[in-house]
C-alpha positions as CSV (number, residue, x, y, z in Angstrom):
1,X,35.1,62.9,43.7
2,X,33.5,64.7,41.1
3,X,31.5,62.8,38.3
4,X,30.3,64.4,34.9
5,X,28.8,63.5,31.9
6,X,25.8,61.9,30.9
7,X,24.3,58.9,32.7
8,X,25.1,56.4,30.3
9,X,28.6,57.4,30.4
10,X,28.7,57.6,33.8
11,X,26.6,55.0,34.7
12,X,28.4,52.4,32.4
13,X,32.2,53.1,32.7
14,X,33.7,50.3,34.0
15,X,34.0,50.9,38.0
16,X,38.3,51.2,37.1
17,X,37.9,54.0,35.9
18,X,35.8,56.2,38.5
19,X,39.0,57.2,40.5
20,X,37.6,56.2,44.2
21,X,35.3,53.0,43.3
22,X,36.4,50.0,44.4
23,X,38.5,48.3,41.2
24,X,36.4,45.6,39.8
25,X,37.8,42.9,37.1
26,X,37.0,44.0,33.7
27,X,33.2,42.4,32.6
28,X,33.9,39.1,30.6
29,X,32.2,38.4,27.5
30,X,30.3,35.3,27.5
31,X,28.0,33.2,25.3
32,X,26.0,35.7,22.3
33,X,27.5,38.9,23.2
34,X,25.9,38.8,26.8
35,X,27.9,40.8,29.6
36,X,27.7,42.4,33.2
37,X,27.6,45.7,31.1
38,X,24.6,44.2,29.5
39,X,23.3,42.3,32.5
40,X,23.4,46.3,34.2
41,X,21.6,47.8,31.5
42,X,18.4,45.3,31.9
43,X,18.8,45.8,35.2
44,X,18.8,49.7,35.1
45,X,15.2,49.4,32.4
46,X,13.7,47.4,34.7
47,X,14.5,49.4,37.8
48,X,12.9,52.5,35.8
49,X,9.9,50.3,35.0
50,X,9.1,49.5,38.6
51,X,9.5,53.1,39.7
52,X,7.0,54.1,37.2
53,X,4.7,51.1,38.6
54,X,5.4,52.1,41.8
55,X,3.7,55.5,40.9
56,X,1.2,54.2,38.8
57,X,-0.1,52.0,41.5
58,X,-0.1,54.4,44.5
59,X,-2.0,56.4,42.0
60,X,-4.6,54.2,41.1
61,X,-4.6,53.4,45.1
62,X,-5.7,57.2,45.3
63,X,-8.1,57.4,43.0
64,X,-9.7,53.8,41.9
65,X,-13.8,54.1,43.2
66,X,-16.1,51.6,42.5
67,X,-18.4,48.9,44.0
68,X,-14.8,46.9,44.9
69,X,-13.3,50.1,46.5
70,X,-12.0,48.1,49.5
71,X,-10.6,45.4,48.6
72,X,-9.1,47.4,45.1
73,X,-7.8,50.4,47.7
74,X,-5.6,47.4,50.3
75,X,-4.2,45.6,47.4
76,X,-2.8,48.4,45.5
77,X,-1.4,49.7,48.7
78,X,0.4,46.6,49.1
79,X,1.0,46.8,45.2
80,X,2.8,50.1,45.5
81,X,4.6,49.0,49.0
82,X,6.2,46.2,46.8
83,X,7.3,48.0,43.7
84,X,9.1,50.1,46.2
85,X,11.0,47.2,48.0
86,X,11.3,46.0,44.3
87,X,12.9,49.3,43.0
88,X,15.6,49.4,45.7
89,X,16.1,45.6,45.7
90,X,17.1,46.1,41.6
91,X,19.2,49.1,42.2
92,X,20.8,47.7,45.3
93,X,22.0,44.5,43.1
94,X,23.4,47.3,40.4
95,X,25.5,49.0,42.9
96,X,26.4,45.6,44.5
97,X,28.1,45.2,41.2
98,X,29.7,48.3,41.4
99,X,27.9,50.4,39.1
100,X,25.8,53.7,39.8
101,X,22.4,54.8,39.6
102,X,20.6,57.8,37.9
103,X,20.3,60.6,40.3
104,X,17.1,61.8,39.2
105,X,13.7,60.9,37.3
106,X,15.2,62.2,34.2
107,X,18.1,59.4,34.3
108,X,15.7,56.6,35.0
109,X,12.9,57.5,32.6
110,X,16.5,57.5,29.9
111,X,16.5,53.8,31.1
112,X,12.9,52.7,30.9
113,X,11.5,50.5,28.5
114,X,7.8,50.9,26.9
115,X,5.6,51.8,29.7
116,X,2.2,52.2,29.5
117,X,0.1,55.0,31.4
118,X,-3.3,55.0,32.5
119,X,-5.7,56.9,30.5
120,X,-9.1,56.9,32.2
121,X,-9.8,57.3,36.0
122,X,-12.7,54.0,35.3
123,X,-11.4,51.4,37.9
124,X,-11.7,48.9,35.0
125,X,-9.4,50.8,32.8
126,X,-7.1,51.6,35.6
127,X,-6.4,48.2,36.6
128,X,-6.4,46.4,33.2
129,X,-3.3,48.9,32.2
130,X,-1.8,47.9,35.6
131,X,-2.3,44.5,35.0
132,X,-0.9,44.4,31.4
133,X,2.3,46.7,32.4
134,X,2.8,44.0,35.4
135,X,2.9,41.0,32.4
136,X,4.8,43.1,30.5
137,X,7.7,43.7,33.7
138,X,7.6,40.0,34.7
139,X,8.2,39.3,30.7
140,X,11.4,41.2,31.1
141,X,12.1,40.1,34.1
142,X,12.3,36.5,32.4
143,X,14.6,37.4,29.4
144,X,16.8,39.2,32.4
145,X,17.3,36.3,34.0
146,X,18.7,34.6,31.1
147,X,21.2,37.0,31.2
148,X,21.8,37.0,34.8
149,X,22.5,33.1,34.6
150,X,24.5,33.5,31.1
151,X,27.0,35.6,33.0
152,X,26.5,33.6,36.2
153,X,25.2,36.1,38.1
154,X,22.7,33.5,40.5
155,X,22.2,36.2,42.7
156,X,20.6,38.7,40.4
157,X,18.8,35.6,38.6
158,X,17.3,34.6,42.5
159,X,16.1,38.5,42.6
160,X,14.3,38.2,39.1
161,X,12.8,35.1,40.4
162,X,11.4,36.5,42.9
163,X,10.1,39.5,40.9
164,X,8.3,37.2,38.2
165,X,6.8,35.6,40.7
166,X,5.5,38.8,42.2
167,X,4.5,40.2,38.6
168,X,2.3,37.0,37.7
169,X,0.7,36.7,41.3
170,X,-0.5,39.8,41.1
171,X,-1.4,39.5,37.5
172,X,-3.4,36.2,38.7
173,X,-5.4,38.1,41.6
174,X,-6.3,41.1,39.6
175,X,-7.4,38.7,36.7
176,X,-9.6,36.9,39.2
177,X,-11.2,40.4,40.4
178,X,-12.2,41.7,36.6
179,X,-14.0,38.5,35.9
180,X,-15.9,38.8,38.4
């Protein structure tokens, strides 16, 4: 089976027409426009948002130095261990449903919302920008889950749960280590 054209047309053509897929039921329009078509595409932004975390925070891993150099190095490489396990949990649930993944960087970074790099190697720096892209992914996360339950999808809304609760956690320990 040979697939071409560009990742959103590929990626989004309903799984009846992709010759060998498994046939799926056409997506059904529900409440405000919302659909599995829709549900996929917040799906596919977020995945791309929590690769680029996942890179951001095995980077600042590397490369944070300061006074709480310890304790800053262990919880980013749990940070980075769990954007991982994120990632493939998020793209696992898209081709659950029968959809496909980009097959490069160059397909999710076409998928990824507003992401914010860090600019300065100064551990304070680093982490705030970590901190504010991790509010700004559990954020999404939220307005996904509205979708996931608007096209009663409980097992992609369980999933985002999950994943807020991982974004604000974090958010919560990493607030508690800059104040102090």
């Amino acid at each position: 089976m040979t697939l071409s054209g560009s990742f959103e047309q590929i990626a989004m053509t309903p799984p009846t027409t992709r010759g060998e897929m498994v046939v799926v039921s056409e997506p059904v329009e529900v409440e405000q426009g919302a659909s599995v078509d829709t549900l996929i595409r917040q799906l596919m932004s977020l995945s791309s948002y929590i690769n680029k975390l996942y890179i951001q925070s095995h980077l600042i891993h590397l490369n944070v130095e300061g006074p709480l150099f310890f304790p800053l190095h262990d919880f980013f490489k749990e940070q980075y261990a769990s954007n991982i396990e994120n990632f493939d949990t998020l793209a696992e649930l898209i081709r659950s449903m029968n959809y496909l993944m980009p097959m490069c960087e160059k397909g999710l970074d076409s998928a990824c919302m507003n992401f914010t790099h860090v600019k300065s190697y100064d551990a304070r720096s680093m982490v705030t920008t970590y901190l504010n892209n991790l509010e700004e992914l559990g954020m999404a996360a939220k307005e996904v889950g509205n979708t996931a339950k608007t096209v009663e999808a409980p097992d992609v809304e369980n999933k985002l749960a999950d994943l807020v609760n991982f974004c604000f956690k974090s958010s919560w320990m990493l607030k508690a280590t800059l104040r102090g």
